[in-house]
C-alpha positions as CSV (number, residue, x, y, z in Angstrom):
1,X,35.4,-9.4,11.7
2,X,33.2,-12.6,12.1
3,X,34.6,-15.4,11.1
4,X,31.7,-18.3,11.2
5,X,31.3,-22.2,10.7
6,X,28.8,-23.4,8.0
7,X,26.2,-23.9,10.2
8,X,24.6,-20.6,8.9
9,X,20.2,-21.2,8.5
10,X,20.4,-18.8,5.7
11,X,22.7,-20.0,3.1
12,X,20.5,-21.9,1.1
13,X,23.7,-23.8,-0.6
14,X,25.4,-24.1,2.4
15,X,26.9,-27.4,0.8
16,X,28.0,-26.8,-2.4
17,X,29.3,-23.4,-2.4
18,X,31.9,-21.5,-0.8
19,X,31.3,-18.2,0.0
20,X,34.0,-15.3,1.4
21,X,32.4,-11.9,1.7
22,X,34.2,-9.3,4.1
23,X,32.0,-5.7,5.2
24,X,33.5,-2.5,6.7
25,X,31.8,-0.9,9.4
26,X,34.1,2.5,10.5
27,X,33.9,3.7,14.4
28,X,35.6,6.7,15.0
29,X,38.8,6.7,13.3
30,X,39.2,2.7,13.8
31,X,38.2,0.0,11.3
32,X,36.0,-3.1,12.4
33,X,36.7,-5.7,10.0
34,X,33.6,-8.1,9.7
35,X,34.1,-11.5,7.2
36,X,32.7,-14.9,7.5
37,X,33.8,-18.0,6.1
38,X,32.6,-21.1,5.7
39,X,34.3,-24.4,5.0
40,X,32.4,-26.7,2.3
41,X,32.4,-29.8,0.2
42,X,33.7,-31.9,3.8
43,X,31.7,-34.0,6.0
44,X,30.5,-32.2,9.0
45,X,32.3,-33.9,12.0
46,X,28.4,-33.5,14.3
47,X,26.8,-35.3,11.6
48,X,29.6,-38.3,11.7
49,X,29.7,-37.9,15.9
50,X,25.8,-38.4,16.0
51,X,26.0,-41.2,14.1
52,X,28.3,-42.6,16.4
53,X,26.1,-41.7,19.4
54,X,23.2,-43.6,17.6
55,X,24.8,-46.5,16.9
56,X,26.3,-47.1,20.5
57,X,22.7,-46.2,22.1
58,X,20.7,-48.8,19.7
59,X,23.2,-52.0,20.6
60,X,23.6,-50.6,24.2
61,X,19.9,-50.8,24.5
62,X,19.8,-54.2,23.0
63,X,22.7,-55.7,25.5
64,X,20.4,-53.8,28.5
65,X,17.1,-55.1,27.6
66,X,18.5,-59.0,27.3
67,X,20.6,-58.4,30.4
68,X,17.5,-57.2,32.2
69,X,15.1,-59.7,30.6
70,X,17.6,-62.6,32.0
71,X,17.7,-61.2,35.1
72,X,13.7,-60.5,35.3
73,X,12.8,-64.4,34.6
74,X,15.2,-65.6,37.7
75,X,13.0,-62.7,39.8
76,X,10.1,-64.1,38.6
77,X,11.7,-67.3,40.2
78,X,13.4,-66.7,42.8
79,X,11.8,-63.8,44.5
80,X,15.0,-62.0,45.7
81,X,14.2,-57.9,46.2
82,X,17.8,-57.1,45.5
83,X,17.9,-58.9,42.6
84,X,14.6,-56.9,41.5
85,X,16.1,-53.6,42.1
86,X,19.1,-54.6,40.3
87,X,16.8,-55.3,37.6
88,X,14.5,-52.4,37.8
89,X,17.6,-50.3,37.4
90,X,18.5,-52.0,34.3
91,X,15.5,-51.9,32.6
92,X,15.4,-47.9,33.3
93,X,19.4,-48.1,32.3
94,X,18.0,-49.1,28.9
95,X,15.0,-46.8,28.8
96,X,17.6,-44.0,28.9
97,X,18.6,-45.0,25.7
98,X,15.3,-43.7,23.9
99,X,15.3,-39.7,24.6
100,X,18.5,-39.9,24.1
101,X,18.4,-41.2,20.7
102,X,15.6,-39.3,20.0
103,X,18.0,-35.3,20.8
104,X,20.7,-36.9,18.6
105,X,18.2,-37.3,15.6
106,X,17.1,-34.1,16.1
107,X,20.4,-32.3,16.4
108,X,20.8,-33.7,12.4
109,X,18.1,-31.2,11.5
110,X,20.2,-28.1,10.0
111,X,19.4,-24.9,11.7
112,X,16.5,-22.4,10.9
113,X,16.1,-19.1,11.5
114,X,14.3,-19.9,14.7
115,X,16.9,-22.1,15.7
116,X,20.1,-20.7,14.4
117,X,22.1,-22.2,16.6
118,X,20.3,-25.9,15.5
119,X,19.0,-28.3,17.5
120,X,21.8,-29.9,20.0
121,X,20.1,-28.5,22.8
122,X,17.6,-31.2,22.4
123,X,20.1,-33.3,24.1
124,X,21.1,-31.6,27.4
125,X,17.1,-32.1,27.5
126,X,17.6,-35.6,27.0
127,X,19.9,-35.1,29.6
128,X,17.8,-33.9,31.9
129,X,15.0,-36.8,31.5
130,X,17.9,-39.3,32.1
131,X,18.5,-37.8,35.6
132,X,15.1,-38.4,36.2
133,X,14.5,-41.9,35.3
134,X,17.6,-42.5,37.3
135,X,15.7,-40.7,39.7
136,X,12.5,-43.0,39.6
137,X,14.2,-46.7,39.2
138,X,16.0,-45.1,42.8
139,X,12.3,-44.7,44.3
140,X,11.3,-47.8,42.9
141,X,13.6,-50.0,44.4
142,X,13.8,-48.5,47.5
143,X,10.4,-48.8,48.0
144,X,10.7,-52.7,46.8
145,X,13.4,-53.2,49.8
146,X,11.6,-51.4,52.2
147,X,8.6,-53.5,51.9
148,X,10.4,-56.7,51.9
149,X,12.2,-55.8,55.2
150,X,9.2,-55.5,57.1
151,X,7.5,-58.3,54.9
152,X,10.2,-61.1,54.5
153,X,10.0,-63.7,51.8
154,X,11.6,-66.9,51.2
155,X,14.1,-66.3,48.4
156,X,14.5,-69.7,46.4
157,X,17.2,-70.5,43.4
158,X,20.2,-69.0,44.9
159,X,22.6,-70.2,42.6
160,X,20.1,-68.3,39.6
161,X,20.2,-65.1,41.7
162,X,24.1,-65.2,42.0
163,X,24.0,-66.5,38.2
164,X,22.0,-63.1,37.4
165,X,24.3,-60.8,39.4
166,X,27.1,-61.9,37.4
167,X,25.3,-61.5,34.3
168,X,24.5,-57.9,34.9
169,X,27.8,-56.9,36.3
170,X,29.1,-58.1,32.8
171,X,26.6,-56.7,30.7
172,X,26.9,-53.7,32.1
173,X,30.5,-53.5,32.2
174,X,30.2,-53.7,28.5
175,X,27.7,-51.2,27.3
176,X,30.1,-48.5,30.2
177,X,33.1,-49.5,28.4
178,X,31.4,-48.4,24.8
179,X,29.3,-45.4,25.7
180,X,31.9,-43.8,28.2
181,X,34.8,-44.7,24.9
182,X,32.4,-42.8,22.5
183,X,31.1,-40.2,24.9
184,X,34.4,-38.6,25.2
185,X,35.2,-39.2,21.1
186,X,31.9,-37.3,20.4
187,X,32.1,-34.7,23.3
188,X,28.8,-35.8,25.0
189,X,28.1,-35.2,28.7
190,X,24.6,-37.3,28.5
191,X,26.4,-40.0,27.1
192,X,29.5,-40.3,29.5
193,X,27.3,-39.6,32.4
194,X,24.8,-43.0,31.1
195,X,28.0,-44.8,30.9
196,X,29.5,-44.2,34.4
197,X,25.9,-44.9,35.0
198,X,26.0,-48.7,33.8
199,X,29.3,-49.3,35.4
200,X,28.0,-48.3,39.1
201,X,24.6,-50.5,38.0
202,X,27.5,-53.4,37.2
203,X,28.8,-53.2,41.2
204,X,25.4,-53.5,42.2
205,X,24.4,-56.4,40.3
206,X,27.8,-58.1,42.3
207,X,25.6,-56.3,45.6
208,X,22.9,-58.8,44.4
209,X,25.5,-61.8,44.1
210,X,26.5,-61.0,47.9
211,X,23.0,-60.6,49.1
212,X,22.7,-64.4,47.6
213,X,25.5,-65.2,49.7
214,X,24.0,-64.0,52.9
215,X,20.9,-65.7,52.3
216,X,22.3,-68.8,51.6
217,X,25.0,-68.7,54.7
218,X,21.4,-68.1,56.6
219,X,20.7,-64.2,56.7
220,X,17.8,-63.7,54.4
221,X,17.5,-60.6,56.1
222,X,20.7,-59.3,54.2
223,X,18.9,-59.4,50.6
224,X,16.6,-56.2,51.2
225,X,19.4,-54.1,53.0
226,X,21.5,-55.4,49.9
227,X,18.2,-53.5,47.7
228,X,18.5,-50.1,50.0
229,X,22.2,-50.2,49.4
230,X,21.6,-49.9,45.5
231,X,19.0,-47.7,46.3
232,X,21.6,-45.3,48.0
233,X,23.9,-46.2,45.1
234,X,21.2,-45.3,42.6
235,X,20.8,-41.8,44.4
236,X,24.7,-41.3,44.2
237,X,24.6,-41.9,40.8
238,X,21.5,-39.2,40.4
239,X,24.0,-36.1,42.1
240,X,27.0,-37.4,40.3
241,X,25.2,-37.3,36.5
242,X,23.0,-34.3,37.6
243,X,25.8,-31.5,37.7
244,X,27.7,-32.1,34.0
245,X,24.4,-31.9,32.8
246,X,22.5,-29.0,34.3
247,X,25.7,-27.3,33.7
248,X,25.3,-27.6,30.1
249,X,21.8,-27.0,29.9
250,X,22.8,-23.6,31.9
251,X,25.3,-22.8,29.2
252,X,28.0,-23.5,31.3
253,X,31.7,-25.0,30.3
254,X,34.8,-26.9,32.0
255,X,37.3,-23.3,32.8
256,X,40.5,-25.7,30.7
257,X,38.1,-25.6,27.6
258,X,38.0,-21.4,27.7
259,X,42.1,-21.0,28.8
260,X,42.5,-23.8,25.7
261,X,40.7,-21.8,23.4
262,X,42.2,-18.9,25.2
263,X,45.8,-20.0,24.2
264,X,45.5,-21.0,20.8
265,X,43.7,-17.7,19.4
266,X,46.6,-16.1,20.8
267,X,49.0,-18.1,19.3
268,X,48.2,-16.9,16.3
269,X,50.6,-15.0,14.6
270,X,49.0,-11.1,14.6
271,X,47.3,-11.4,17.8
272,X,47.6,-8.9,20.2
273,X,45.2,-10.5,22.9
274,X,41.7,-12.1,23.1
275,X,39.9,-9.2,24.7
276,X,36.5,-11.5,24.9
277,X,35.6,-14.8,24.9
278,X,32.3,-17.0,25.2
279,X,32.2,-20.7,24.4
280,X,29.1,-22.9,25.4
281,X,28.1,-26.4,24.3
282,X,25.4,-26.9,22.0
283,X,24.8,-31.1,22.8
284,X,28.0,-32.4,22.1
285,X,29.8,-29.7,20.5
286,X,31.2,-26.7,21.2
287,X,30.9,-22.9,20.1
288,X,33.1,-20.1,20.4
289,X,32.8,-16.3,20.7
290,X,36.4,-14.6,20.6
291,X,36.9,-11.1,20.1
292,X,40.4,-10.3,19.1
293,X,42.8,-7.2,18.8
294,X,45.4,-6.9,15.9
295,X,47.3,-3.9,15.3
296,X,45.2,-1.0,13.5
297,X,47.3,-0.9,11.0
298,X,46.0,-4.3,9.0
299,X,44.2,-4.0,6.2
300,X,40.6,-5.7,5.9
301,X,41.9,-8.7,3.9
302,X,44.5,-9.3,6.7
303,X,42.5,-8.6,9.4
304,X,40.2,-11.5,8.1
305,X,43.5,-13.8,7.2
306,X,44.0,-13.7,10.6
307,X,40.4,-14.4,12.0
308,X,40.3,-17.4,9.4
309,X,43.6,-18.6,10.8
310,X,42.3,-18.9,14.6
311,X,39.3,-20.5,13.3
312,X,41.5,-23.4,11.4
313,X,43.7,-23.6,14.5
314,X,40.8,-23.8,17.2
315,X,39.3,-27.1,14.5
316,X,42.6,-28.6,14.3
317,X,43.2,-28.5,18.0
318,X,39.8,-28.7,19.8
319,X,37.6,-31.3,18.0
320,X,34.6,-30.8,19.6
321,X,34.6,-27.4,17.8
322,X,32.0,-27.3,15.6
323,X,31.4,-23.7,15.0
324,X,33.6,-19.9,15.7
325,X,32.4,-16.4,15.5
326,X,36.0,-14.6,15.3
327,X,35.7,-10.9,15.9
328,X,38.6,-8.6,15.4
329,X,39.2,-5.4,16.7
330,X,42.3,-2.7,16.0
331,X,44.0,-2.0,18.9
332,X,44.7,1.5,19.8
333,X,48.7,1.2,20.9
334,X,51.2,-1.6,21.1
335,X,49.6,-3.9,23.9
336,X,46.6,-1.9,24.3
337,X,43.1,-3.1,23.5
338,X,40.5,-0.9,24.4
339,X,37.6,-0.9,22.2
340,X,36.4,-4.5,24.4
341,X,38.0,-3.6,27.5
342,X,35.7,-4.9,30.4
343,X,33.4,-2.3,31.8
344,X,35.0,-2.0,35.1
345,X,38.5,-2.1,33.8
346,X,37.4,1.2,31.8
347,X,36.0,2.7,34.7
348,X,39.2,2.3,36.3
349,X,40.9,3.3,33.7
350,X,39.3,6.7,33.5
351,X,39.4,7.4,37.6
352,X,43.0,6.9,37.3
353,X,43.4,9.7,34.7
């Protein structure tokens, strides 16, 4: 049996209807029962998580382009390189904002039949892009401090430059706190990763308070190592972000989320075992695979009772769950399942007798 969410491209009344149709395919003398059903006439928890994503991103953005505008005018002033950096690193903190705002609008587009699976790849792409503009604003300002070590400038309105480091530690504390708070409420690796993101780029702006420091206590030469050690930071922060995301993008999950989903299909009364199991994100949600064995003995109906039953379970307890293909299988004997025995376990099975 397949037991699927409502996130099927070819139901045309996906919303309005509800629709419970069950098939039986016969192999051998065992049954495979095959249903789907789908769950209508309630908001779909992606569409309400994306709004929430969007919302953050648009006054995140706004608090990261004044922050960095602030902070750009007392450059403009002062001349400090760490300062600039700090800048440069804000203004590509809020750039980050855009693709990302641009996968969660796409992920709202319902699937196809091209896309079946919809559109929340889009933003492990969007992922990807964010990696590299932290990436560039790392180049950027290590080039800036660099230059300024071998070419030293007088730096002038200290007490602005410190006055800007504070500013940006703040703002940036603020816009962490509310995309890493909604990041793990939606399920979104891009968006947790951009928040851990602007709380490192909050230390460095208190790097450019202390490089003020130094070149007021009569060590201007401290304000454009203070720039390379953002710039190291910066690069840091470009591993860190790099491996949630490319591990996504590669279909790849955290190994609690399978033994979680592992554990409640077979706490389901009439489960023998979970004899397979896939489950990949899809943006910020997830989908399952699970193949199951019950005894051979159920009837089709019951059979899909009980797929039905780990799909409302797997919902109730894993809210990032967005969509389960439930396939049951009989099982041959008590505590046997070998129809989806691994490969290798069959081969051994068969030198052994």
């Amino acid at each position: 049996m397949n037991s699927e969410n409502a996130n099927n491209p070819l139901n045309e009344d996906n919303n309005t209807t509800e629709d419970l149709h069950e098939q039986n395919h016969k192999h051998g003398f065992f049954s495979h029962f095959h249903g789907h059903s789908h769950t209508h006439g309630k908001v779909d928890p992606s569409t309400i998580a994306t709004s929430k994503g969007l919302r953050v991103l648009k006054w995140s953005f706004i608090g990261m382009m004044i922050t960095a505008v602030l902070q750009f005018i007392i450059v403009f002033m002062s001349g400090s390189v760490a300062l600039l950096a700090d800048t440069i690193h804000n203004f590509g903190d809020a750039a980050t904002a855009i693709p990302l705002a641009i996968a969660f609008i796409l992920a709202r587009r319902k699937p196809s039949k091209s896309f079946s699976y919809g559109y929340g790849k889009v933003e492990d792409i969007a992922g990807v892009i964010i990696v590299f503009l932290i990436l560039f604003s790392a180049i950027v300002a290590g080039y800036e401090s660099i230059n300024r070590l071998f070419n030293p400038q007088p730096i002038e309105h200290l007490y602005a430059v410190a006055a800007a480091g504070i500013i940006g530690c703040i703002g940036n504390e603020i816009v962490a706190q509310v995309r890493i708070k909604v990041g793990n409420e939606i399920g979104s690796a891009a968006l947790i990763a951009d928040g851990y993101h602007a709380r490192v780029d909050g230390l460095t702006s208190l790097a450019v308070l202390v490089g003020a420091i130094g070149v007021w206590l009569g060590y201007p030469i401290i304000d454009p190592l203070i720039g390379l050690l953002i710039t190291i930071t910066i690069l840091k922060i470009v591993v860190d972000t790099s491996k949630p995301v490319f591990t996504r993008l590669l279909d790849g999950v955290e190994p609690d989320v399978i033994d979680n989903v592992k554990n409640i299909a077979e706490s389901v009364e009439g489960v023998c075992e979970v004899t397979d199991l896939r489950v990949r994100w899809i943006g910020h949600r997830l989908h399952a695979e699970i193949n199951v064995a019950v005894s051979s003995s159920l009837s089709v109906e019951e059979g899909h009772e009980i797929a039905n039953a780990i799909r409302e379970k797997l919902l109730k307890n894993l809210p990032h769950i967005s969509g389960t293909t439930i396939h049951v299988d009989p099982s041959t004997a008590p505590g046997e399942c070998f129809h989806f025995v691994p490969i290798l376990q069959k081969a051994a099975t068969n030198k052994r007798t």
